[in-house]
DRENNU-386797 format. One line per 10 residues: number of its first residue (from 1); their letters; for each residue x, z, y of C-alpha. Coordinates in pm, 1 decimal, m for minus. Each point is the difference from the previous one (the first is absolute). Layout:
BEGIN
NUM = A = X Z Y; ...
END
This chain:
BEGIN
1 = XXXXXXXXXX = 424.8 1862.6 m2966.2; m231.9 m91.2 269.4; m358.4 186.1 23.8; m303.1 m240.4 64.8; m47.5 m132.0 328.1; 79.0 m308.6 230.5; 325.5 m94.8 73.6; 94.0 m262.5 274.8; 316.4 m179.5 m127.0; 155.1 m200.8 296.8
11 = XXXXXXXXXX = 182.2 m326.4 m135.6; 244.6 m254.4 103.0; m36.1 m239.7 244.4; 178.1 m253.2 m144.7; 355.2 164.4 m133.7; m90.8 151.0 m320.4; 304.5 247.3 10.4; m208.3 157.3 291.3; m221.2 190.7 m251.3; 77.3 378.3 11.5
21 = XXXXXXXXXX = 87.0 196.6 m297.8; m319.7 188.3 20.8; m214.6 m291.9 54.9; 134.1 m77.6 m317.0; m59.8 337.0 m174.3; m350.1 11.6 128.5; m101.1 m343.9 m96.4; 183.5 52.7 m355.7; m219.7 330.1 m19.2; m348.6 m119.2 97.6
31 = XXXXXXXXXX = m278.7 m100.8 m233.5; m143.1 m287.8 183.6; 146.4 m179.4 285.4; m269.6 m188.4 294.0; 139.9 m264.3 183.2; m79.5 m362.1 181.6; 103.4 m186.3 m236.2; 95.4 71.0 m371.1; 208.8 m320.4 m13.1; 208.7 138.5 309.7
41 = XXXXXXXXXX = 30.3 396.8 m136.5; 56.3 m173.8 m336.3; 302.8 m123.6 87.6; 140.9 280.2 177.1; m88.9 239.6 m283.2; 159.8 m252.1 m234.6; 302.7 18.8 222.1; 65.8 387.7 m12.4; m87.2 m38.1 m339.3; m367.7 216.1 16.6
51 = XXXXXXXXXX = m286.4 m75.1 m235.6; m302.5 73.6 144.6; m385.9 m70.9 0.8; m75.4 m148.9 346.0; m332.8 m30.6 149.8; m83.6 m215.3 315.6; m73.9 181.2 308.4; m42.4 m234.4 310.0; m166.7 m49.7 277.7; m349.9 m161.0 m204.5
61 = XXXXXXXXXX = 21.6 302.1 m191.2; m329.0 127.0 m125.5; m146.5 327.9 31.7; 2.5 m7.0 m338.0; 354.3 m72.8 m67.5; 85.8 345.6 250.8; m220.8 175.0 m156.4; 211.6 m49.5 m344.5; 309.1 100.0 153.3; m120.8 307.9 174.3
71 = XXXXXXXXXX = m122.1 96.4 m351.2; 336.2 m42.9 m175.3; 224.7 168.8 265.6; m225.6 325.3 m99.3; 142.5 m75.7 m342.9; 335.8 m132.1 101.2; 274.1 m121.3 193.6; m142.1 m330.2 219.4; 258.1 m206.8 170.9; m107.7 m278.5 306.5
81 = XXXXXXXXXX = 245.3 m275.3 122.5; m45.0 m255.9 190.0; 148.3 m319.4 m46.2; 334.4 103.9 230.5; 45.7 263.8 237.9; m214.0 314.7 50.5; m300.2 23.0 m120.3; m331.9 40.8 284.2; 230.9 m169.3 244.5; m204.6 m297.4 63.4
91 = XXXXXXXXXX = m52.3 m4.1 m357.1; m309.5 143.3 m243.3; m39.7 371.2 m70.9; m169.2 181.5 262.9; m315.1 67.5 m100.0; 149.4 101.5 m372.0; 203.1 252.0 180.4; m259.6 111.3 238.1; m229.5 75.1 m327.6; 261.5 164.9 m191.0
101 = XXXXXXXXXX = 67.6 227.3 271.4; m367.3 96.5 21.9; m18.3 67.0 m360.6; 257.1 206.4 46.7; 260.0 m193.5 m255.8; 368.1 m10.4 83.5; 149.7 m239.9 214.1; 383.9 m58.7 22.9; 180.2 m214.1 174.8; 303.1 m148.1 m153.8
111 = XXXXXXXXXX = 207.7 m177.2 390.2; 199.0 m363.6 m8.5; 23.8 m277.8 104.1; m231.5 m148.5 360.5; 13.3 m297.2 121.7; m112.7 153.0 343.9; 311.4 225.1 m47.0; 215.8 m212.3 m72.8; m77.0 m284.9 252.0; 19.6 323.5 246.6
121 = XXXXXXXXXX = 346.2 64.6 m46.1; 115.6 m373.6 m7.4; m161.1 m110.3 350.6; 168.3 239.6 209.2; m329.1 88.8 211.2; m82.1 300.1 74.2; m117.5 239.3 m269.3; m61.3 325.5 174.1; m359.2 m122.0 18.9; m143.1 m301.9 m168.7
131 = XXXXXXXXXX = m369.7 m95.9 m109.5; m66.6 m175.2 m355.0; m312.0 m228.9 33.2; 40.6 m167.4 m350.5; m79.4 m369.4 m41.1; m137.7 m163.8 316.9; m322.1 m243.1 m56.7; 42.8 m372.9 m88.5; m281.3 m80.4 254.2; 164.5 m107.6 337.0
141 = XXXXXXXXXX = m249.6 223.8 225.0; 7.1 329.9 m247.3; 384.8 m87.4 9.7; 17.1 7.0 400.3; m228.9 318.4 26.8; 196.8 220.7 m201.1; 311.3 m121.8 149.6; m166.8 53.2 356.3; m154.2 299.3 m80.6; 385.2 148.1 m104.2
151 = XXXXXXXXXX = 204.3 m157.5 272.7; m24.5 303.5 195.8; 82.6 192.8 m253.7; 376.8 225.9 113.5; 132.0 m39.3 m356.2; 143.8 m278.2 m248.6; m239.7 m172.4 m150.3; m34.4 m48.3 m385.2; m179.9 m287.3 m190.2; 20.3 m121.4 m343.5
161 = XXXXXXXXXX = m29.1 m388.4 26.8; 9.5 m346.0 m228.6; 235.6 m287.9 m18.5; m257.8 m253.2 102.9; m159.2 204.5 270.5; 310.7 103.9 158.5; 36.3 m276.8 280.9; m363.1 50.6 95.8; 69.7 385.0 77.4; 309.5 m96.5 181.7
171 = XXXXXXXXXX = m203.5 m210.1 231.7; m270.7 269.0 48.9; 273.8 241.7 70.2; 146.9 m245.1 241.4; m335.9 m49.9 210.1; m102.7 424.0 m8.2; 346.5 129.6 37.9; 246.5 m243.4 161.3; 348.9 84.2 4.9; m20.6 298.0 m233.5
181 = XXXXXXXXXX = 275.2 85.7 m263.9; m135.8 m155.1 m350.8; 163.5 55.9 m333.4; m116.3 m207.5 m338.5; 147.7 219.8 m312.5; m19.0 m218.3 m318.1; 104.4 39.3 m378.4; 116.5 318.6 56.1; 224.7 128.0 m265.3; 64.4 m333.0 m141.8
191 = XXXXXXXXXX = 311.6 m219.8 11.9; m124.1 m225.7 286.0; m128.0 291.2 205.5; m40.5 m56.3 392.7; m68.9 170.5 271.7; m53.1 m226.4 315.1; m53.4 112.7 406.3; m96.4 m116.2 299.4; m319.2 m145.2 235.1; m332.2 m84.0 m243.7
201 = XXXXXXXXXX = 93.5 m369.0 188.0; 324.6 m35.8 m116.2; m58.8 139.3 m376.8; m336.5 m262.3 0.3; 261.2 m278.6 m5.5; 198.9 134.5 m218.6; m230.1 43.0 m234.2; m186.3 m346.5 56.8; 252.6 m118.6 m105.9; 112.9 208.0 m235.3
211 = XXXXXXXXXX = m344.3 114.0 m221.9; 80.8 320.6 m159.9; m161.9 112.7 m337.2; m132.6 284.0 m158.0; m108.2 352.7 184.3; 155.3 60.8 336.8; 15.3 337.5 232.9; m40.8 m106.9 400.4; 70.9 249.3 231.7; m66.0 18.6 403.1
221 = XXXXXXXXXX = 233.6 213.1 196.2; m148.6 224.8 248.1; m130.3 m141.5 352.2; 243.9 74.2 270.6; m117.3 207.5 303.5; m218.0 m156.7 266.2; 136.5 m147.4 325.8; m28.5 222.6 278.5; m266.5 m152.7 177.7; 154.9 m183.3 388.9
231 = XXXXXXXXXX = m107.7 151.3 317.0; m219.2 m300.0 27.4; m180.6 71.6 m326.5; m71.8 345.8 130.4; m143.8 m68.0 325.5; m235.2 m281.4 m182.2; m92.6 299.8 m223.2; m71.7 232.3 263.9; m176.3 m230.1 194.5; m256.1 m59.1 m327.2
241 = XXXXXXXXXX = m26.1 384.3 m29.7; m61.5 28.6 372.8; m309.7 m231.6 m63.4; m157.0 291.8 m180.5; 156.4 319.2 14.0; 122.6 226.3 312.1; 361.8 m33.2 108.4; 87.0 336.0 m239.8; m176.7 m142.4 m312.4; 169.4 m329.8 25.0
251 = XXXXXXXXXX = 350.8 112.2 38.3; m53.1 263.7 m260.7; m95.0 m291.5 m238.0; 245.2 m240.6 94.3; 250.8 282.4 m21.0; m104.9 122.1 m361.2; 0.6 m376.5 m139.9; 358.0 m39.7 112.4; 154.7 335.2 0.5; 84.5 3.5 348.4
261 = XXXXXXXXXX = m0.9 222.2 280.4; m374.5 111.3 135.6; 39.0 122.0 307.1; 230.7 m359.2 59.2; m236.7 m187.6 m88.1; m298.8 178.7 170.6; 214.3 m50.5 348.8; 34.7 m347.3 m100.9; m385.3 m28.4 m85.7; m57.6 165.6 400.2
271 = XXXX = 218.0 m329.4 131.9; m175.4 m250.7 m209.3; m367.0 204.9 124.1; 109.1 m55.2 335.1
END
């Protein structure tokens, strides 16, 4: 029997026969269960064969509305979905949990399915470090700064995206970070799953001409290590420093933006003095 509290119940993606046995037990066990969208939970619950009261819990919530909840997990056994996936992960519930937490009431987490996680291990990127940035804006110039604010960024790169805004972060991913490794991950789970590679140029195309539909995962390899800078490019460097700084100062920056050799370049910056 479950003792009162919250309980995050992750839920499938899209394949049904995803959901754990304990989601199950928990959701079959709780007196209410908050989600998006009662239609959507409806159906699931209907599918495992679960009769329970559901109560909306989006994004519009009110204060109200979390204030009801927080009262009956003192009583009893909450549940919160979200339409598919984990709940919190781009999706509503952080402020509930943040206030149940403070009030001291029970939170447990009950792990599944991710459509971050899954697109992960389908995309063959690199996953020793990755950043998760959720859905990027639909406004072109919020769109570019967050993608040019990242690009620098020494991990994989992790946004949730649309069907019909997928070409337009291609080509925003094509101006801020040319030639970069992109992977779209769509209907994940599902029969027609796809996982797709290559240059944000080349998967534009594809996809111009292809529209995809429903929710999509785009992720941005990591940026490849800088060019070491030619010996040209260092003696225009040093010669800027020189403008300003003693020969020691400028070789000791020149040196520390490159990684090269100091007392090199500081015989190099005596030369160009001379």
């Amino acid at each position: 029997m479950l003792v009162p509290g919250l309980y995050i119940v992750a839920t499938p993606i899209g394949n049904l026969g995803d959901v754990s046995r304990r989601a199950i037990e928990v959701l079959s066990g709780c007196a209410v269960v908050a989600c998006e969208d009662t239609r959507v939970t409806g159906k699931l619950l209907h599918h495992l064969g679960i009769k329970r009261p559901l109560r909306r819990y989006d994004d519009h919530a009110s204060d109200a509305a979390r204030e009801a909840l927080l009262g009956e997990m003192t009583r009893s056994p909450v549940a919160l979905v979200s339409d598919a996936g984990t709940p919190l992960i781009s999706d509503p519930g952080y402020r509930l949990v943040r206030e149940a937490r403070a009030r001291g009431i029970a939170v447990t987490t009950i792990p599944g399915p991710s459509a971050m996680v899954a697109a992960l291990t389908l995309a063959g990127l690199p996953t020793d470090r990755f950043l998760f940035a959720g859905f990027l804006p639909s406004k072109d110039k919020a769109r570019g700064d967050v993608l040019a604010e990242m690009a620098a960024v020494p991990a994989t790169l992790v946004f949730y995206e649309t069907g019909p805004r997928l070409v337009a972060s291609l080509e925003a991913m094509a101006r801020i970070m040319p030639g970069r490794e992109i992977a779209v991950a769509r209907e994940l789970t599902k029969l027609h799953e796809e996982c797709r590679t290559g240059t944000a140029e080349e998967l534009s195309a594809h996809y111009t001409a292809h529209p995809p539909k429903g929710e999509i995962v785009l992720l941005a390899g990591p940026p490849g290590a800088p060019e070491a800078p030619g010996e040209a490019d260092i003696d225009a460097q040093l010669l800027a420093a020189l403008a300003d700084l003693p020969v020691s100062k400028a070789a000791a920056q020149v040196a520390k933006a490159h990684g090269l050799d100091r007392k090199a370049l500081y015989a190099r910056a005596l030369e160009l003095k001379g």
